[in-house]
Structures are given as C-alpha cells and as structure tokens.
N, C-alpha and C positions, 0 to 999 in steps of 0.2 A: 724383616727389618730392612728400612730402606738407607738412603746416602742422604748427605745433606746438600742443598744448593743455598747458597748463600746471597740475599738481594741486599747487595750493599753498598752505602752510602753515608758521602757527609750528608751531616742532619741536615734539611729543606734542599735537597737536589734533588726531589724526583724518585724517592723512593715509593710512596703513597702512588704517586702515578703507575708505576711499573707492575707494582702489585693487583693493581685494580685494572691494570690491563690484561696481566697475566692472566690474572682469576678468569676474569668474563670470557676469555681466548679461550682459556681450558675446558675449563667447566659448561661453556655453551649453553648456559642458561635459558630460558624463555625471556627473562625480565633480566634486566641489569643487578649484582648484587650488590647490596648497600656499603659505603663507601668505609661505614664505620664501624662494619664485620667483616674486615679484610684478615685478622685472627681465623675465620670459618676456614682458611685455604693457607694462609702462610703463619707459620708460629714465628715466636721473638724470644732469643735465648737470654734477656735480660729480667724475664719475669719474675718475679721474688718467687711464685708457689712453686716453680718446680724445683727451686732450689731447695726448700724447707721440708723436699722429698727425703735431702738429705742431713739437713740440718733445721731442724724445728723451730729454731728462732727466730723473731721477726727479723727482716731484710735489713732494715735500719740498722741492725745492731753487727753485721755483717763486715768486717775490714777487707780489703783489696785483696790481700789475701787468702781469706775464708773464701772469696767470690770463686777467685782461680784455683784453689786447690776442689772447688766442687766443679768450675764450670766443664772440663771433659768429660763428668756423670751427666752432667745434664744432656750434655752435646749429646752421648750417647745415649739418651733417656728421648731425646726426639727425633733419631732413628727409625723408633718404637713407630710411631705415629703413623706409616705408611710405609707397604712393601717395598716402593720402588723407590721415589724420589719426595724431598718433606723440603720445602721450599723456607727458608729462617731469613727474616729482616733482622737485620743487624746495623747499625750506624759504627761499628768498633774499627778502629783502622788494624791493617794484617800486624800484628806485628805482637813479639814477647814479652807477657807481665809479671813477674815474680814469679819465672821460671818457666810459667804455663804459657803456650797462644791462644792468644782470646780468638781462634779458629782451629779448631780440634781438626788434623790434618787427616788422620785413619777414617772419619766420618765422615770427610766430606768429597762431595762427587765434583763440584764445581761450583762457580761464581756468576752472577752478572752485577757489575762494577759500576753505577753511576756516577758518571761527573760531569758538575755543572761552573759554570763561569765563579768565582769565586763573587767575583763584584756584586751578583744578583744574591748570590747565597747570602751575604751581606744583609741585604736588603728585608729579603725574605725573613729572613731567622730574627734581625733586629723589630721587626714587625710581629713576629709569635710570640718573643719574648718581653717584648713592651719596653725593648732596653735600646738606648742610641745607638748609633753607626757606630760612634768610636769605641762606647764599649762594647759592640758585638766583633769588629775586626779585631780588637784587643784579644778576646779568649780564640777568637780564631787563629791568630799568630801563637797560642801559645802551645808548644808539646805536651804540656802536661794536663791540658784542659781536661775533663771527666763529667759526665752528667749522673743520676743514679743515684745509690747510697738511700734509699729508700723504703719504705716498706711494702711500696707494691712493684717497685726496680732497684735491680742490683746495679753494680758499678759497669758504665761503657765508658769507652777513650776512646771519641772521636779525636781528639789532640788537633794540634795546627793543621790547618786546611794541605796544606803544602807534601806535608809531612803522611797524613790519611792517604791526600794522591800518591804518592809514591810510594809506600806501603804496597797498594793495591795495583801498581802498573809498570814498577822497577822490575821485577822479576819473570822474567820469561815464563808463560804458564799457559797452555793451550786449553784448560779446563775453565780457565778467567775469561769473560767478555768484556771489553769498557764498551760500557755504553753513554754516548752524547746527549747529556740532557737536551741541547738545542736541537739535537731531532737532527741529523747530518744528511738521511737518509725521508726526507719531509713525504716526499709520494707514497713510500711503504706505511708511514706512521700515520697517512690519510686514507690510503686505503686500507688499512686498519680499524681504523676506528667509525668507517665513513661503512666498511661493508663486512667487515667479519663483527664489531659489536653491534652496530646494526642502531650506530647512535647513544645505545647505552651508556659510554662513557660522557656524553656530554651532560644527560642526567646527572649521575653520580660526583663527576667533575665538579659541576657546579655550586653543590652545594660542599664541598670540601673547603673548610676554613683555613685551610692552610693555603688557598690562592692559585692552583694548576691554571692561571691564566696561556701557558703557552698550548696547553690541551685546548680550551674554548677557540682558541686564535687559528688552529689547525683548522677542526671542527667546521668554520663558517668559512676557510680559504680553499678554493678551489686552485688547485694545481695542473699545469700541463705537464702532459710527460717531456721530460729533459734528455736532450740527443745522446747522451753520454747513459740512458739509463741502467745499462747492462755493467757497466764499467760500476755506478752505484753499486747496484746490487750486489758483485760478487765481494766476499766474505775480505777484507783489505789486509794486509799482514801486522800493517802496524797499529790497527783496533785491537788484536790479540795480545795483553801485558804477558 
C-alpha cells in the first residue's frame, strides 16, 4: 500500500495542467497521453463508485454526512492503488466537515497546492459554467459553496476562494508545496515542457476545453536565461505553506 499526494486546487487554477504534466514527466511515454485520461495516473476521491464500495446507494441519495463518515474508507481504499505513492485531484479546501477532514491525514504523504490569481479563476470558471462574472464571484465569496451531490460525484467544498487559500497555506507544513499557477519560475516550466515533454504538452494542451492558454503562451515564448537564475531555482522558504 502506498501514501497519498494530494494535487490540489480551487476549481480552474491549473489543476488539469499539473496533472498532465506530471503524468507525461513520470511516465515518459513515447507519445503524449491524452488530456482526457488523466484518471490512467491520478485518481479523484469524489467519485461516487468507490464510495458505493461501501455504501450501495446511488451517490445522489448520499447526505454530507454519509460522504464523510465513508470518505477516510475510501481515502484508505486508494492507498491500495499503488505501493509507493497514488497521486488524488482533489478541489476540497483542508479543512473539517462533520467531524471528518475531507483530507485523511494517516494517508497522506503530501500535497502540491495550486494557486491561481483569483481574478482569472473568475473568468475562467465563469466561462465553463456558462454563468456571469457576478454570479461566479458570488459562490466564490461564499464559505459554504459545495459542488457534487450526485450520482457519478459525491460532495467537494471548494468554499470561498480566500478561505480554500488559506486552508491550504496558513499552516506550516513541509510536506505541502504552493505552487504558482503564473509559472513564478517561467525558464524551468519552458524547459519543461520545451525538453523533457518533448512538445507533448502543447498537443494535449490545446485541445483541453478548459482553456490552459498560459501553457500555449510558454510553449511559443522563448526565454533568456535571467542573471539571478540560481537564486530562482533554489527551493524559497516562503513557497513552503
């Protein structure tokens, strides 16, 4: 049984991105893997079937409750999945729901933390959901926001944009990474993508309807290296929440 790492994220920061880089990094493929089999390499603890391992009913009929009195089985049920490390998207902010944390802490090995400009999240999210600005900033102001409740997804709390970041970066934790959706570090994340996927991502990239415009933008911009680059690279103390 392995540990869990957790790729985590308000919804449209750069979660999809992170995973599709991940994957291609790790796995080393010949050919790029497709954008919308990123499940082949990271699972999602919201998924109604693994919860119906322990409760047979459909998902929909599940209360906030039922979710978190099962979700540390499940937590523990995707362990299972790999000896060493099992990589789980998550959009849930850290924090306690009806007693449970929607991050099972015995399970888990570590995090990497996307955050993205809130303004753009805005943008983006109001654009997937086909709903205006103001009412997309609206649920994102709100704590109690929840997506889910369904019968192919259980209950997540991303809640207030504000409230998610802080969750995820208040608390001193060397096992946590925040990572900059703006790419803080742009030379490593070109030569990334430019020589270790070998272009792959710009395939995959582009056909993602969710919009990775800042990936294409990288992609076609060549970079000099910056006099300070060593000072980048070394690991900064206050990236570490």
């Amino acid at each position: 049984m392995g540990k869990l790492v957790w790729i985590a994220s308000y919804p449209k920061s750069g979660n999809t991105w992170m995973r599709a880089l991940l994957h291609n990094y790790i796995r080393q493929a010949a050919a790029p893997h497709d954008i919308n089999r990123l499940t082949d390499f990271t699972a999602s603890d919201v998924n109604a079937e693994r919860y119906q391992r322990h409760d047979p009913r459909p998902g929909s009929r599940y209360t906030i409750a039922d979710v978190q009195r099962m979700r540390r089985l499940v937590h523990r049920d995707l362990t299972a999945l790999d000896t060493t490390l099992v990589f789980v998207k998550t959009h849930n902010a850290r924090i306690v729901v009806e007693g449970a944390p929607l991050m099972t802490p015995e399970v888990t090995a570590g995090a990497i933390y996307i955050v993205r400009d809130p303004r753009d999240v805005a943008v983006s999210y109001s654009r997937h959901l086909g709903r205006s600005i103001d009412d997309t900033i609206g649920f994102m102001a709100d704590p109690y926001w929840a997506t889910g409740g369904t019968d192919s997804k259980v209950f997540e709390h991303p809640g207030a944009w504000s409230v998610h970041v802080r969750s995820w970066t208040d608390r001193p934790d060397p096992r946590v990474r925040v990572v900059r959706y703006e790419a803080a570090n742009l030379l490593g994340l070109n030569f990334v993508l430019y020589d270790i996927l070998a272009g792959g991502a710009s395939r995959s990239l582009r056909t993602d309807t969710q919009g990775k415009t800042l990936a294409l933008a990288l992609l076609r911009m060549p970079l000099s290296r910056p006099e300070n680059f060593a000072a980048m690279t070394r690991p900064q103390p206050e990236e570490i929440a």
